[in-house]
N, C-alpha and C positions, 0 to 999 in steps of 0.2 A: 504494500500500500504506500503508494505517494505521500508527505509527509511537503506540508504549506504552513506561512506561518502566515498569521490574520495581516501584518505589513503586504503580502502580498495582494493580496485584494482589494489594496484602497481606490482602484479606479475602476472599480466593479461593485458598486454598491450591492447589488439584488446576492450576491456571493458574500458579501461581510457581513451584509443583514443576518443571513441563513445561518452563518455560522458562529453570529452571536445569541440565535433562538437556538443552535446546535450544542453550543456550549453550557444554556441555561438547563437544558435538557439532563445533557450529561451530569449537569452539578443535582440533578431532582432531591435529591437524598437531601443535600445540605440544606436547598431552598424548604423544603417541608419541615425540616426540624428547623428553622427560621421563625416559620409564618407556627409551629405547633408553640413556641415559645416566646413570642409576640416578639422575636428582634427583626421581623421584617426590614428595620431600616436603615439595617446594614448595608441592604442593597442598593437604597438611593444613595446615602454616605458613601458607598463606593462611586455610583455614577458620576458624584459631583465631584468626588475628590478626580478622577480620572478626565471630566470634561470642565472644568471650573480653573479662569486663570488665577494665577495667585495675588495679579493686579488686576482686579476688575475694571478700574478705571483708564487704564489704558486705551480700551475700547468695549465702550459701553454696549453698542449692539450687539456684539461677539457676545458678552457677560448674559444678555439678555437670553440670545438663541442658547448659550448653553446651557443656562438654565431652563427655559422650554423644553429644550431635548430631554435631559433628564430625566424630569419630572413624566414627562411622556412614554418615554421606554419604561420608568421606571411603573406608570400606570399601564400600560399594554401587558409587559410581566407578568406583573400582580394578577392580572386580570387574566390570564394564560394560567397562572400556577395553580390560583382560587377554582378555576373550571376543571382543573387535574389534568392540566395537558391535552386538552382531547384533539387539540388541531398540531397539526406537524409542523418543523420548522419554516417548512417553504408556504403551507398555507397560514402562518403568521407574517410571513412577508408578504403574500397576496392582500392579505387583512393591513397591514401597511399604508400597501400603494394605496389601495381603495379609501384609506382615508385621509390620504394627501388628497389623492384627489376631490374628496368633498369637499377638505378644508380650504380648496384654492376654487370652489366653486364659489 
């Protein structure tokens, strides 16, 4: 088996996507004893710390969207885990597009 690191994909979103619903998947174990111990919010705390500059005022719109993001993955997630997984990585990414696309309606 081929062996890719998530760097490789960054000019492939529908690929980075997949494989960060791939990755939530494979952690299931962790994420359930998370959400059975109410520390769910380990997981936004990582989002932010991973997409949050350390100067947010540097540029504010930047500061803005990434908190959006966050906040958004970090609700999509949730909302994936709490269901028990039932849609697969790539029909989370379907679920995705479909709601950019609303949101840009």
């Amino acid at each position: 088996m081929e062996e890719n690191h998530i760097t490789d994909f960054r000019s492939d979103i529908y690929t980075s996507t997949r494989l960060f619903f791939e990755f939530f998947l494979s952690i299931r174990d962790i994420n359930d004893l998370l959400y059975q111990v109410g520390r769910q919010n380990v997981i936004l705390d990582a989002y932010l710390k991973v997409l949050t500059p350390e100067k947010p005022e540097d540029n504010i719109i930047s500061y803005y969207k990434q908190q959006w993001t966050a906040y958004a993955l970090y609700g999509i997630v949730k909302a994936w885990i709490l269901r028990g997984y039932q849609e697969t990585p790539s029909q989370m990414v379907a679920i995705l597009y479909d709601l950019q696309d609303t949101v840009k309606e």
